[in-house]
Each structure stands twice: as C-alpha cells, then as structure tokens.
C-alpha positions as semicolon CSV with decimal commas, in nm:
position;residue;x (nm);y (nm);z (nm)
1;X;-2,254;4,419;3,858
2;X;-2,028;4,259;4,105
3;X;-1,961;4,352;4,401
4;X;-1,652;4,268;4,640
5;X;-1,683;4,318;5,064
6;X;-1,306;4,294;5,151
7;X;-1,233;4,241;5,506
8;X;-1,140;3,972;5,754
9;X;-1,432;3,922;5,947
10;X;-1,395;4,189;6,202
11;X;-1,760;4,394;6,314
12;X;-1,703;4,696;6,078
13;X;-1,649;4,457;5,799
14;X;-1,930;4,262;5,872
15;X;-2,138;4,587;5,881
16;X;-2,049;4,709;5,521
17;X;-2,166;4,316;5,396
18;X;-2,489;4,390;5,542
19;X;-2,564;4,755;5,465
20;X;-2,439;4,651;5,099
21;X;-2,690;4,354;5,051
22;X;-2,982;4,564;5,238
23;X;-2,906;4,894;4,974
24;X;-2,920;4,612;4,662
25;X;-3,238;4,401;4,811
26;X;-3,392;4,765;4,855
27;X;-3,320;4,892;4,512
28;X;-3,308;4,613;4,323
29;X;-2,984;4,593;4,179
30;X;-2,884;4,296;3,970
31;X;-2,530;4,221;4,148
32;X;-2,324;3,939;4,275
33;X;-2,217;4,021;4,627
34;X;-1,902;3,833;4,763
35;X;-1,694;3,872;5,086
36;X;-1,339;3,846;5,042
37;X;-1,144;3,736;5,393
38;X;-0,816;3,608;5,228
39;X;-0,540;3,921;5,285
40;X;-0,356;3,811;5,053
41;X;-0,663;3,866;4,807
42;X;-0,750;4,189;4,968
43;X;-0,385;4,277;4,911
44;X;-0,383;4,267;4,521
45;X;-0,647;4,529;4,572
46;X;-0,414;4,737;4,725
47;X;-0,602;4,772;5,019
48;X;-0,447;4,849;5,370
49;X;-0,680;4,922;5,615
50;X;-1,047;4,736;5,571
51;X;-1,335;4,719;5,510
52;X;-1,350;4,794;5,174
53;X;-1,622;4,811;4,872
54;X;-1,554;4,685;4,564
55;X;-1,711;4,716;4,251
56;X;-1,623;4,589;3,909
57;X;-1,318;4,577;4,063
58;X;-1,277;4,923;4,154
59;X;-1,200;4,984;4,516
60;X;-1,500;5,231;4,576
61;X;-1,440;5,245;5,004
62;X;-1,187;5,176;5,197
63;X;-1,082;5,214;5,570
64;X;-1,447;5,266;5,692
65;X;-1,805;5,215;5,682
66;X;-2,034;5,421;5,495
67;X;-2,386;5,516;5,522
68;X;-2,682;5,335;5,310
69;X;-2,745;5,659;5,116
70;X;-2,360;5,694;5,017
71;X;-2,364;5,308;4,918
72;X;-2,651;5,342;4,677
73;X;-2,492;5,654;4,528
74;X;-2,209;5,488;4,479
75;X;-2,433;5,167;4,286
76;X;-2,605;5,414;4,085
77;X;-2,279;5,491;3,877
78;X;-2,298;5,165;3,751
C-alpha cells in the first residue's frame, strides 16, 4: 500500500503524518508512507485546501484532519 501525506508543512498537516504512521505502526499495515510538500505535486492531485490522505493514489481526505479510528477505516479498504 502506499500512502501519500500532502501538505506543506503547516501543524494540521503535520498532524495527519503522524496520526497516519501511529494507525499503520498500531495495526500493522505493510505501507510506504511519504509526505508530499511540493504544490505543484499536491496540485496534480487536484487538491486545494490541505492536508490530504492519499492512498494508491486516491485522494481519501482532504481539507482536514481526521480521527485515528476514521484513518484505519479508511486502510482497511485496502
């Protein structure tokens, strides 16, 4: 599984990064984790407001920060 934290850096992004690597750690997901800060990047995603959770490059989240529970729910589809 991959999985894509876009955002530039600011608190909320940096928030989703570590909620998403605690809720894979926890549940020992086999996933690659990467945090995207170039816009232009997080632009071909078409995403305008961040942070954002992507996976398999779906955008699962955007615009805000979800809770552990809704993060692992969202894992468990793949």
């Amino acid at each position: 599984m991959e999985i894509k934290v876009l955002g530039p850096g600011c608190p909320k992004c940096k928030t989703l990064e570590k909620l998403t690597r605690e809720v894979v750690e926890q549940n020992s997901i086999q996933a690659t984790i990467t945090k995207v800060e170039d816009i232009m990047e997080i632009m071909n995603y078409n995403v305008m407001s961040t942070p954002a959770l992507v996976v398999n490059g779906k955008v699962e989240i955007k615009g805000r920060v979800p809770s552990a529970e809704e993060i692992k729910q969202i894992l468990a589809k793949y």
